[in-house]
Every structure is written in C-alpha cells, then in structure tokens.
MMTF fields as JSON, N, C-alpha, C and O atoms, coordinates in Angstrom:
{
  "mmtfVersion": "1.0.0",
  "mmtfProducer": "UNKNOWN",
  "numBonds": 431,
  "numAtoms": 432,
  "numGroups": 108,
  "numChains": 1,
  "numModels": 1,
  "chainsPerModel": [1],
  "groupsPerChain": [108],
  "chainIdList": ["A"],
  "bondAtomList": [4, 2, 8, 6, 12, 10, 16, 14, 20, 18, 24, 22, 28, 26, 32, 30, 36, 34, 40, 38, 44, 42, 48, 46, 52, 50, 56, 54, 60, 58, 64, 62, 68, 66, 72, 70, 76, 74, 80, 78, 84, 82, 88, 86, 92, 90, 96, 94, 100, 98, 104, 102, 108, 106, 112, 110, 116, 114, 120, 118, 124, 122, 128, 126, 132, 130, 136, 134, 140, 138, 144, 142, 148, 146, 152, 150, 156, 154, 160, 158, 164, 162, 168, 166, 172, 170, 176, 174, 180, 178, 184, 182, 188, 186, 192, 190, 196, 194, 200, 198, 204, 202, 208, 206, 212, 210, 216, 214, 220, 218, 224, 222, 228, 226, 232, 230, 236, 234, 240, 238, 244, 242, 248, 246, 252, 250, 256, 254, 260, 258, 264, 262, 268, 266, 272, 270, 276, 274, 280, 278, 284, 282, 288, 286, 292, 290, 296, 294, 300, 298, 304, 302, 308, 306, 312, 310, 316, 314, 320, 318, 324, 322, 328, 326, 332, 330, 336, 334, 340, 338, 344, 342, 348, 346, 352, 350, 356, 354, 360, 358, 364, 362, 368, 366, 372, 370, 376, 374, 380, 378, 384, 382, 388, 386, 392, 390, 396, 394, 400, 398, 404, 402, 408, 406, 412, 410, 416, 414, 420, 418, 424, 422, 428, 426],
  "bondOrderList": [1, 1, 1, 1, 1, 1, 1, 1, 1, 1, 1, 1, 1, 1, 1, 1, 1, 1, 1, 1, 1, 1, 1, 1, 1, 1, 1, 1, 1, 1, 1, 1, 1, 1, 1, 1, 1, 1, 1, 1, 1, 1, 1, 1, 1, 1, 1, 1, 1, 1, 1, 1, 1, 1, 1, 1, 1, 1, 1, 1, 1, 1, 1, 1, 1, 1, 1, 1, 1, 1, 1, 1, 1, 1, 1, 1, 1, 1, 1, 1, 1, 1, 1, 1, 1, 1, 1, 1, 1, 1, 1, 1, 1, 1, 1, 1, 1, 1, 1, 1, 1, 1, 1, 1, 1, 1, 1],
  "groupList": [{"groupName": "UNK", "atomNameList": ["N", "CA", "C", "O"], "elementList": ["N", "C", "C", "O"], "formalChargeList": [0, 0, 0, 0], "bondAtomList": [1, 0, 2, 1, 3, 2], "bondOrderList": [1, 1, 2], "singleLetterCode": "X", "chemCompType": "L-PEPTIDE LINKING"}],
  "groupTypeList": [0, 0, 0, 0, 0, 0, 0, 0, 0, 0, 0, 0, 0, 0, 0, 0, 0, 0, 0, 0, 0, 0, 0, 0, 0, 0, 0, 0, 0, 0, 0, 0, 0, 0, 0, 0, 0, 0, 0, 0, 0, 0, 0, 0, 0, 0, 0, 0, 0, 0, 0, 0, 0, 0, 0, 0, 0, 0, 0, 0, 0, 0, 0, 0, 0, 0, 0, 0, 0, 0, 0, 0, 0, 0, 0, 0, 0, 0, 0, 0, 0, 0, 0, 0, 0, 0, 0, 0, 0, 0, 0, 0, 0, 0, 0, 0, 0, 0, 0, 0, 0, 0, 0, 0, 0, 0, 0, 0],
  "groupIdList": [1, 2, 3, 4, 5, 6, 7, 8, 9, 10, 11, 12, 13, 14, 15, 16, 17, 18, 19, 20, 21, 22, 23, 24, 25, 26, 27, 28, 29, 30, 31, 32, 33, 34, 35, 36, 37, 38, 39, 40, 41, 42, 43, 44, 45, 46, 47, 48, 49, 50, 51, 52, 53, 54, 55, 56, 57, 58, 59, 60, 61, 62, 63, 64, 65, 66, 67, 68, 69, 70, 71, 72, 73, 74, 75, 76, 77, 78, 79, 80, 81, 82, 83, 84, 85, 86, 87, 88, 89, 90, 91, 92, 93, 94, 95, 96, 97, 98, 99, 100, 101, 102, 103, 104, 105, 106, 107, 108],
  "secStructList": [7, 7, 1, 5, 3, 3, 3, 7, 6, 6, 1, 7, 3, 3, 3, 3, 3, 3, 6, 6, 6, 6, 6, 7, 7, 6, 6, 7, 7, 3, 3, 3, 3, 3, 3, 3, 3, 3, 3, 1, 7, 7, 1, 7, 1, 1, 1, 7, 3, 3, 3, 3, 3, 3, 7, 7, 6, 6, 3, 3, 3, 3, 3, 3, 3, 7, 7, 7, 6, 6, 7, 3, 3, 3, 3, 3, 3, 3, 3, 3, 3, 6, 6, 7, 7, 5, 7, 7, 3, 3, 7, 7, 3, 3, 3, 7, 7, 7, 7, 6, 6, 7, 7, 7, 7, 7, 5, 7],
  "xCoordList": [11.836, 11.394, 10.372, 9.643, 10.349, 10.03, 9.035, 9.579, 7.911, 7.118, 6.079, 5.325, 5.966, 5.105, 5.678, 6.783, 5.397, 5.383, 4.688, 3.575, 5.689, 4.692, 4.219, 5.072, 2.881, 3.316, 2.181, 1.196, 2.65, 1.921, 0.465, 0.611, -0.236, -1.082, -1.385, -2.093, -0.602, 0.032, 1.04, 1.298, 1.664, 2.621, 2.271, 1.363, 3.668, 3.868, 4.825, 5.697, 4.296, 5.595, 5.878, 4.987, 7.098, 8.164, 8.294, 8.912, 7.659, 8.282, 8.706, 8.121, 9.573, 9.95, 10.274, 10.732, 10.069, 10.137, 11.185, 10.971, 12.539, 13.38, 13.114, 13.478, 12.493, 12.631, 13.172, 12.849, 15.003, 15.93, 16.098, 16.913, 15.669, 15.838, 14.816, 15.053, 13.049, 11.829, 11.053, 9.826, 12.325, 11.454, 11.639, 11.22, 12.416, 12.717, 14.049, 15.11, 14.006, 15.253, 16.0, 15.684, 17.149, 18.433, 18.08, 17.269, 18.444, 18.125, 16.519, 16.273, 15.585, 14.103, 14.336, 15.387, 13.434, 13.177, 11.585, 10.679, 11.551, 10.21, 10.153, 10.988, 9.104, 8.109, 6.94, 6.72, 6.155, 4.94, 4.892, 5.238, 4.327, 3.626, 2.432, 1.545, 2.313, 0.307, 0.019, -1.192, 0.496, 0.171, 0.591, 1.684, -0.163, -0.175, -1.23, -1.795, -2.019, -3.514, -3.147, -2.115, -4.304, -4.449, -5.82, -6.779, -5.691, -6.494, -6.709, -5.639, -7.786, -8.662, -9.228, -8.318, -10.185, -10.472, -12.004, -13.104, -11.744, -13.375, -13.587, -12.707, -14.887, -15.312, -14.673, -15.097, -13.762, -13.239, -12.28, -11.595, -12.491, -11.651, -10.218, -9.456, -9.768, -8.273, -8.096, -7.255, -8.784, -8.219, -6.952, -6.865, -5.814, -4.799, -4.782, -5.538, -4.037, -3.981, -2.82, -1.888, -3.146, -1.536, -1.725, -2.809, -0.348, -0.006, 0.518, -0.123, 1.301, 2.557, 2.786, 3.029, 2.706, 3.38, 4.131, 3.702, 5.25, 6.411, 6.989, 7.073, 7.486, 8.617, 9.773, 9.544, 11.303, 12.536, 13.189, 13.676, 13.256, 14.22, 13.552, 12.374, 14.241, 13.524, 13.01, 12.723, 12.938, 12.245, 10.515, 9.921, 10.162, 8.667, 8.327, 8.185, 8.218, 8.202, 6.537, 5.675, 6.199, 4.884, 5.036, 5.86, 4.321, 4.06, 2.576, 1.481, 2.819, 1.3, 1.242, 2.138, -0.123, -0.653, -1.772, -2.375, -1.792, -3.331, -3.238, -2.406, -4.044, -4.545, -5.255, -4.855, -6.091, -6.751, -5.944, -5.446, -5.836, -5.186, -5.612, -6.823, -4.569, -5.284, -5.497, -5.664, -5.523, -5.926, -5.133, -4.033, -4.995, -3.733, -4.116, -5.319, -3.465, -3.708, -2.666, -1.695, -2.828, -1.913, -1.749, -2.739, -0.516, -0.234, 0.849, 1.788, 0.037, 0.484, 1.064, 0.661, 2.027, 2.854, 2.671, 3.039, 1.961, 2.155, 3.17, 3.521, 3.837, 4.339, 4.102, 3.563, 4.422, 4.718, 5.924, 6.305, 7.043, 7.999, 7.549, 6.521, 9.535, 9.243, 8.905, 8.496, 9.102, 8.712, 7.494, 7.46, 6.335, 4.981, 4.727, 3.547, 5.561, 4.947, 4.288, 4.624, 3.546, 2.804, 3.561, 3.676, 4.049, 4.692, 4.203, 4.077, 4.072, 3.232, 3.962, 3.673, 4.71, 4.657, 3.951, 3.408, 3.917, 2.906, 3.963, 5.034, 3.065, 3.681, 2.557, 1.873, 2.665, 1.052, 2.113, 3.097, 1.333, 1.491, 0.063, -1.123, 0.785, 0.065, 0.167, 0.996, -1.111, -0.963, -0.994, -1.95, -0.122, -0.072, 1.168, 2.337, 0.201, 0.921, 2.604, 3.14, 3.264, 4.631, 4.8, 4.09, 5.599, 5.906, 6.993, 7.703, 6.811, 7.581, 9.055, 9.962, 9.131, 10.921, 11.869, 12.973, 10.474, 11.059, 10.693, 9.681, 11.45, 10.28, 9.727, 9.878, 8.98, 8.53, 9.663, 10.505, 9.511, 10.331, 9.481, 8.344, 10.549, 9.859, 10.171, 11.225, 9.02, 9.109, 9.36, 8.441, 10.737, 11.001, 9.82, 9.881],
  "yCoordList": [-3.93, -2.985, -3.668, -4.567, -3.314, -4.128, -3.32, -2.551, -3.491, -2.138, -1.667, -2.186, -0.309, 0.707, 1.959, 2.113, 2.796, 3.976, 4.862, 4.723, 6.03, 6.808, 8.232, 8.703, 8.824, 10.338, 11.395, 11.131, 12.317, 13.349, 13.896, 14.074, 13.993, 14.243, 15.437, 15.421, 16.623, 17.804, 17.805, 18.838, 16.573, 16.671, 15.794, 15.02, 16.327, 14.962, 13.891, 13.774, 13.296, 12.153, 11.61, 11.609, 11.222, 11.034, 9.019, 8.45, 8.718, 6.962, 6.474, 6.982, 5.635, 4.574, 3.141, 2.613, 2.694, 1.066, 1.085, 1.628, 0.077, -0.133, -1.816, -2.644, -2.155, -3.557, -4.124, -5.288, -3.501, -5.033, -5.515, -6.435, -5.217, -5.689, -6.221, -7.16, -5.966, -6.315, -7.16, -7.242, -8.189, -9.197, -9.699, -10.712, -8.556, -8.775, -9.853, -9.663, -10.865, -11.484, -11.293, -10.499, -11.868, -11.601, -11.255, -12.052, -10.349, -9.553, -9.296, -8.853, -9.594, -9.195, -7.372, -6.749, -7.022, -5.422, -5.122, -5.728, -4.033, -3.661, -2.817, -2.025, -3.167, -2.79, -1.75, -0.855, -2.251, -1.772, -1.331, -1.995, 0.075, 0.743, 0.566, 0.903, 0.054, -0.764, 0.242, 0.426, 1.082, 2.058, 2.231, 1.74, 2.893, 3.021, 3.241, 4.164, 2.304, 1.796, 2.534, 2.482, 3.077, 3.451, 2.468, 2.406, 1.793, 1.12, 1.587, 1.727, 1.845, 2.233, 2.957, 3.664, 3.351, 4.371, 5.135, 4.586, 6.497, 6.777, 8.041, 8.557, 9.028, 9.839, 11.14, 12.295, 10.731, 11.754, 12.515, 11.926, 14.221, 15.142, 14.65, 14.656, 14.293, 14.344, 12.726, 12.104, 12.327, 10.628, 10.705, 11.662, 9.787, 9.408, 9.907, 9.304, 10.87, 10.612, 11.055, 11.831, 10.344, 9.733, 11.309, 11.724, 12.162, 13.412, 12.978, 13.411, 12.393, 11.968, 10.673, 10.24, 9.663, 8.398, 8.694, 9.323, 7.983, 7.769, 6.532, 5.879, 6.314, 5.041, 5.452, 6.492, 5.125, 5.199, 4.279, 4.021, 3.54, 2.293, 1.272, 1.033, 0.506, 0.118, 0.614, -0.199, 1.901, 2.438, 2.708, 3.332, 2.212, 3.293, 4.199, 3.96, 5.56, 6.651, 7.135, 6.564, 7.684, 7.998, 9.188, 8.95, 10.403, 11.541, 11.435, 11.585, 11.142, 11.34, 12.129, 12.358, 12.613, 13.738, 13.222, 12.155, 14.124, 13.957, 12.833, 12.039, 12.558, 10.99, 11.369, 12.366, 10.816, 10.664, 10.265, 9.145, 11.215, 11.25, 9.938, 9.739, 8.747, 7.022, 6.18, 4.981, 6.79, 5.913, 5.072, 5.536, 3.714, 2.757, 2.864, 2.623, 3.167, 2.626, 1.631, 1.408, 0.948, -0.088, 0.953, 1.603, 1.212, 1.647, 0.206, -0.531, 0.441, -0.505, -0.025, 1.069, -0.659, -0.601, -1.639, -2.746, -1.476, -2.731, -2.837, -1.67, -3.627, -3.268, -4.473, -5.395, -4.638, -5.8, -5.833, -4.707, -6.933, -7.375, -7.96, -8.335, -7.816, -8.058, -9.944, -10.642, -10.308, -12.139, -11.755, -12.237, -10.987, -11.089, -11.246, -11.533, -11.166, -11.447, -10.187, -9.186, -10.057, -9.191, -8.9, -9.746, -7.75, -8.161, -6.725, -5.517, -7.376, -6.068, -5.585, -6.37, -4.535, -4.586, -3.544, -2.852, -3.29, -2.578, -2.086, -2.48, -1.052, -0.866, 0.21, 1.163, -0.244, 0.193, 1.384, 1.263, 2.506, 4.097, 3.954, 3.712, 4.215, 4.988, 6.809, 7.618, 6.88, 8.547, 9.817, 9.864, 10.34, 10.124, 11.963, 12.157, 12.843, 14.137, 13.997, 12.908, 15.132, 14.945, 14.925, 15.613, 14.261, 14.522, 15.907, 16.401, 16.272, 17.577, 17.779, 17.169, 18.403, 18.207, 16.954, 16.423, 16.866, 15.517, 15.04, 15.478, 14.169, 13.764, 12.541, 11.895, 12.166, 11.018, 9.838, 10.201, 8.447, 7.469, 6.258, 6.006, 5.453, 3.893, 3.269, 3.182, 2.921, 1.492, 0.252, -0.373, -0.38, -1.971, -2.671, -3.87],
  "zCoordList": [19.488, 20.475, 21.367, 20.948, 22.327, 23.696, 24.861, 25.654, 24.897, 25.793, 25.334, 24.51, 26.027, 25.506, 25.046, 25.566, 24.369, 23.852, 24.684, 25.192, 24.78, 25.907, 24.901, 24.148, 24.956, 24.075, 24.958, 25.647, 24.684, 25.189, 24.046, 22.836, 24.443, 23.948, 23.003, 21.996, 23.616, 22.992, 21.9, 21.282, 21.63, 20.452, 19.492, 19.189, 18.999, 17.462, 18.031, 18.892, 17.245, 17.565, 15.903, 15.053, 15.685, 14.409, 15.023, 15.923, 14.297, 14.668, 13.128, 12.172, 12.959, 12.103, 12.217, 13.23, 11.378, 11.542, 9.928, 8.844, 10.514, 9.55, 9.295, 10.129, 8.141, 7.748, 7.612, 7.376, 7.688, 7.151, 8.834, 8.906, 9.867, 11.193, 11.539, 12.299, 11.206, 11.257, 10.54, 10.568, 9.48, 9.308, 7.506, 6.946, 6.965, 5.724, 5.252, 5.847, 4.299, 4.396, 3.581, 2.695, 3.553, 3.093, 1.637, 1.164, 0.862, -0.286, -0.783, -1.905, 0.089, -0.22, -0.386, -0.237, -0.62, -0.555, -0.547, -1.119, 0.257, 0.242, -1.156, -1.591, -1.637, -2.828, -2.931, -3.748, -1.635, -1.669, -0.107, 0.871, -0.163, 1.117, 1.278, 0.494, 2.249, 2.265, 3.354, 3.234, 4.461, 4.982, 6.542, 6.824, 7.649, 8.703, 8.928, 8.341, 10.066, 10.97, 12.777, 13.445, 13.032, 14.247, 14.514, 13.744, 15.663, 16.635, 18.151, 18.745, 18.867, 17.76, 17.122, 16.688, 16.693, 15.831, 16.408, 16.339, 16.967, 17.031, 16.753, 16.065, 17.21, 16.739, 17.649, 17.614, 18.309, 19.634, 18.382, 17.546, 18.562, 17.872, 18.234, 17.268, 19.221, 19.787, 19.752, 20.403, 19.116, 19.142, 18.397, 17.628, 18.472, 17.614, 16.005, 15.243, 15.526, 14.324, 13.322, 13.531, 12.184, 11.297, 10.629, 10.219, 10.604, 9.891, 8.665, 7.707, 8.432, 7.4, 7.625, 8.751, 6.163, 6.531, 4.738, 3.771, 4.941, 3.929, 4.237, 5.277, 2.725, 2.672, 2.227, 1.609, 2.188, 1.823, 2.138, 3.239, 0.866, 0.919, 1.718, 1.45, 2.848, 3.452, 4.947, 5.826, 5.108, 6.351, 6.166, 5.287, 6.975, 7.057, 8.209, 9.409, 7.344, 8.486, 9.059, 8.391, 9.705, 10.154, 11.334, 12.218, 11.398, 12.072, 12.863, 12.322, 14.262, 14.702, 15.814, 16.627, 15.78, 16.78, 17.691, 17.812, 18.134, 19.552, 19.99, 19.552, 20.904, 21.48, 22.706, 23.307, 23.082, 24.503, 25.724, 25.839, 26.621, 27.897, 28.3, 28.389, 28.632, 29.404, 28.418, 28.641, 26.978, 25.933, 25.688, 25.989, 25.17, 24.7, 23.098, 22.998, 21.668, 20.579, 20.113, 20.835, 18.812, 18.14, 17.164, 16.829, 16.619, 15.702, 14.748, 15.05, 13.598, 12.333, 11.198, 10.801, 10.502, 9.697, 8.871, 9.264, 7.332, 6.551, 5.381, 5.207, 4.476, 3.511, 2.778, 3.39, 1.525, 0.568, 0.237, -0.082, 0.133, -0.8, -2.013, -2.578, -2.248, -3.977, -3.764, -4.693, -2.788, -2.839, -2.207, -1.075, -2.515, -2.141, -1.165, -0.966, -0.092, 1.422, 1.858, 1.225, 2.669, 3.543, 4.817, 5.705, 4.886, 6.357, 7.525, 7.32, 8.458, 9.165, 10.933, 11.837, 11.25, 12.536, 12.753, 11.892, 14.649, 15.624, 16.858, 17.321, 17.091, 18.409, 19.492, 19.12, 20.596, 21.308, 22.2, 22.93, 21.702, 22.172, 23.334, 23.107, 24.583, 25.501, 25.449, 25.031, 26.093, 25.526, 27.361, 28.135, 27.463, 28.969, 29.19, 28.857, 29.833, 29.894, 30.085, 30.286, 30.002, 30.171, 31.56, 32.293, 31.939, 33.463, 33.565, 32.688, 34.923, 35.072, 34.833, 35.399, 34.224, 34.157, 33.371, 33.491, 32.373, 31.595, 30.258, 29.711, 29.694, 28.711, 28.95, 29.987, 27.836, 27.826, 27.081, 26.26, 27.517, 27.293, 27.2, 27.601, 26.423, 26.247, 27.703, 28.332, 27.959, 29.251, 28.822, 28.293, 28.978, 29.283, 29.782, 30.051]
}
C-alpha cells in the first residue's frame, strides 16, 4: 500500500494488515501479537484512538476513532514469528472531513 490514508474524524475506521503479503516467508507464521501504536500521542480528547485490535491467522485487525482535523498519525502493527523475527508495518492516516457527496479514499 502506497500513500496516505484519508479518515474523517467523525468515524471508525476497520484497517488490516495481512502478513503473508507484508513480509512473512514461505511457511513462517505469526505467533505473537505485539500490538497497534498511534504516533503521535497527546493529551487532545479527539486525538487518534485504537477501539479493537485482533489477530486471526495471519491478519492483524485494528478499529480506530477520532483524530484531529489536519493531523497526520503513524499507525503501527507489530507481530512476532515462530522464527523470532519482529516484524512491523505502518501506515500514516491523515485525518480530514468528508468531502460532499463522497467518501474518503486512499491517495496514490
């Protein structure tokens, strides 16, 4: 995935990251859920934040809400395999009203 993430500030958003495309190799398996990180992090009521994170198989799922209208965060995904690697992706959510008559979309 390639871009930015666009979300409205008013919703949820449902993201997943599937590992056998993100980095896992040929018969590894994820093991361990090490979590989901919002960057960055402050004292604003409506800053970014994680509702639900889950694992299945090899997906990791995550539910997030609010964010600051203009704000950019990193949202992170860590896991462990069974060959002990650490493996981590991201993806930077801009947070930005709906436009009229539309939704929001990933920008190339």
């Amino acid at each position: 995935m390639h871009g930015t993430i666009l979300k409205d500030p008013n919703s949820e958003l449902g993201f997943a990251i599937d590992w056998r495309t993100s980095g896992l190799l040929k018969h590894e398996q994820v093991v361990d859920d090490l979590g989901w990180t919002v960057q960055p992090v402050d004292e604003d009521p409506n800053c970014l934040r994680i509702l639900e994170q889950t694992i299945r198989a090899c997906c990791s799922h995550v539910v997030i809400t609010g964010g600051v209208e203009g704000q950019v965060y990193l949202l992170t995904s860590t896991v462990g395999t069974d060959s002990r690697r650490v493996l981590k992706q991201a993806v930077i959510l801009r947070i930005t009203a709906a436009r009229k008559g539309g939704d929001l979309h990933e920008n190339d």
